[in-house]
Residue, then its C-alpha position, 0 to 999 in steps of 0.5 A: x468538509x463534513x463527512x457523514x454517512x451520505x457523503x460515504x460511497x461503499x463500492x466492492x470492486x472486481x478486477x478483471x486480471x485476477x480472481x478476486x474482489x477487494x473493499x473499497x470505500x470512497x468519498x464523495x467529493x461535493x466541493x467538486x460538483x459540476x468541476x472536472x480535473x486534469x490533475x495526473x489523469x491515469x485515462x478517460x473511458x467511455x460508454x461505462x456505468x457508475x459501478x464499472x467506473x468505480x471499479x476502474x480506480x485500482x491500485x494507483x488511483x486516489x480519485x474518479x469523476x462520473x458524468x452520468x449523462x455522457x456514460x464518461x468514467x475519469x480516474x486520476x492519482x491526485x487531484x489538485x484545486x488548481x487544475x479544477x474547471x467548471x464542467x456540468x454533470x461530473x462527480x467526484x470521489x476520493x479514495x477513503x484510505x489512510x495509513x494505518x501503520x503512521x506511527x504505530x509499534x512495530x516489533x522485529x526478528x532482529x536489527x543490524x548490530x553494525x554501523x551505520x545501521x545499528x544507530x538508526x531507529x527501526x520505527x523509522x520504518x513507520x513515521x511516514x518520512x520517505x528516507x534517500x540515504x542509509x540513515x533512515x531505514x530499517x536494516x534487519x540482521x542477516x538471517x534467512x527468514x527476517x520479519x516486520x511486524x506492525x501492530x495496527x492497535x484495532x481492528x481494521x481492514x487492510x486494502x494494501x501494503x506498500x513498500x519503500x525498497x532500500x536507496x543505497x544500491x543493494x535494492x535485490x535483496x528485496x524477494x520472496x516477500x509474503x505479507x500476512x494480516x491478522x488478529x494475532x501476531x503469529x505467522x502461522x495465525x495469520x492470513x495471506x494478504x499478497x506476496x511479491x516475488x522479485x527480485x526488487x531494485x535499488x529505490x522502486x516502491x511495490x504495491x502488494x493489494x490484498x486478495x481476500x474477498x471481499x476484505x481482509x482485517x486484522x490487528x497485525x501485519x508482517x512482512x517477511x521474506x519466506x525464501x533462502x537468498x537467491x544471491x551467491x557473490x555477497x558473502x553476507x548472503x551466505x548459506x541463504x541469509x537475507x536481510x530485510x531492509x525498508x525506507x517505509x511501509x505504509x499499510x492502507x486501509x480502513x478503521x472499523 
């Protein structure tokens, strides 16, 4: 489908649970004129307007419909061509992000030196495959502070941070996480995106939006654990080490 600049629909949202707003640029989706969905529909919502709708589709929502004649808002996580049937007056619009750390350079404080980690390519952590085993993840070393970073190659806007925990049964480790964006690689340079405090479980997936108003850019993302280890029965946690261990990040966002 052509996409050009009257297809683009540029929307700033406002959630109504924290005090910021965030950038989000949307698509409209003209293969689905006068068609609505049912494909994982997150809810239905009356009596709104088109602004109201578009800020009803946060974190989790790939797609919303609007029918402006009804005032009828439709947000949904994906929408699937076998699940569109014909309904007069609805619109819809699909999240515009992509994933900018898929295949890009990352650098490290340090990877484990012992099997079987010590023979898995840490860049795994980037190549948009989600890993069920100890065999496709990133394993820092032990140390307190271990960091991520992802070098994104431009500028770009950074809307959120997604993390893949570990799937091995160690998923508490992940804690105390704070994301950073920036222009530069330094952690002192660099701005807050979100933080996510923990602790984790073994195989959840974590969302961290980025809270800069109205967006946040950057050329760099980090990820690091910025509190001693709250863990005192694993001897590998002693005197406060942690270890940073990912299947995946994913950092969505837009190209500028």
């Amino acid at each position: 489908m052509c996409r050009n600049w009257l297809n683009v629909l540029v929307v700033f949202l406002l959630t109504t649970s924290h005090a910021f707003s965030f950038y989000r640029r949307y698509i409209a989706e003209f293969k689905f004129k006068d068609k609505k969905s049912n494909s994982e529909l997150i809810g239905e919502y009356k009596n709104k307007s088109f602004p109201e709708c578009s800020r009803m589709c946060q974190s989790d929502c790939g797609f919303f419909g609007y029918n402006e004649e009804l005032s009828k808002c439709r947000t949904h996580r994906r929408i699937f061509t076998s699940h569109i049937f014909d309904d007069k007056g609805w619109r819809y619009y699909s999240d515009n992000l992509e994933n900018l750390a898929l295949g890009k350079n990352i650098s490290f404080s340090s990877t484990a030196p012992f099997s079987p980690f010590s023979s898995i390519d840490p860049k795994c952590v980037v190549d948009g495959v989600i890993g069920f085993n100890n065999y496709h993840v990133f394993h820092s070393n032990y140390e307190l502070h271990p960091w991520l970073t992802i070098a994104l190659g431009k500028i770009s806007i950074v809307n959120n941070v997604v993390l893949y925990n570990r799937n091995d049964g160690y998923g508490r480790w992940l804690h105390s996480v704070e994301i950073r964006v920036g222009v530069s690689s330094v952690w002192s340079e660099m701005e807050t995106c979100g933080t996510f405090d923990g602790p984790s479980q073994t195989g959840l997936i974590h969302t961290i939006q980025c809270e800069k108003e109205p967006a946040l850019y950057g050329s760099y993302v980090t990820v690091r654990i910025v509190r001693p280890n709250y863990i005192t029965d694993d001897v590998n946690a002693h005197d406060g080490k942690n270890a940073l261990v990912l299947r995946e990040v994913v950092v969505n966002g837009y190209n500028v």
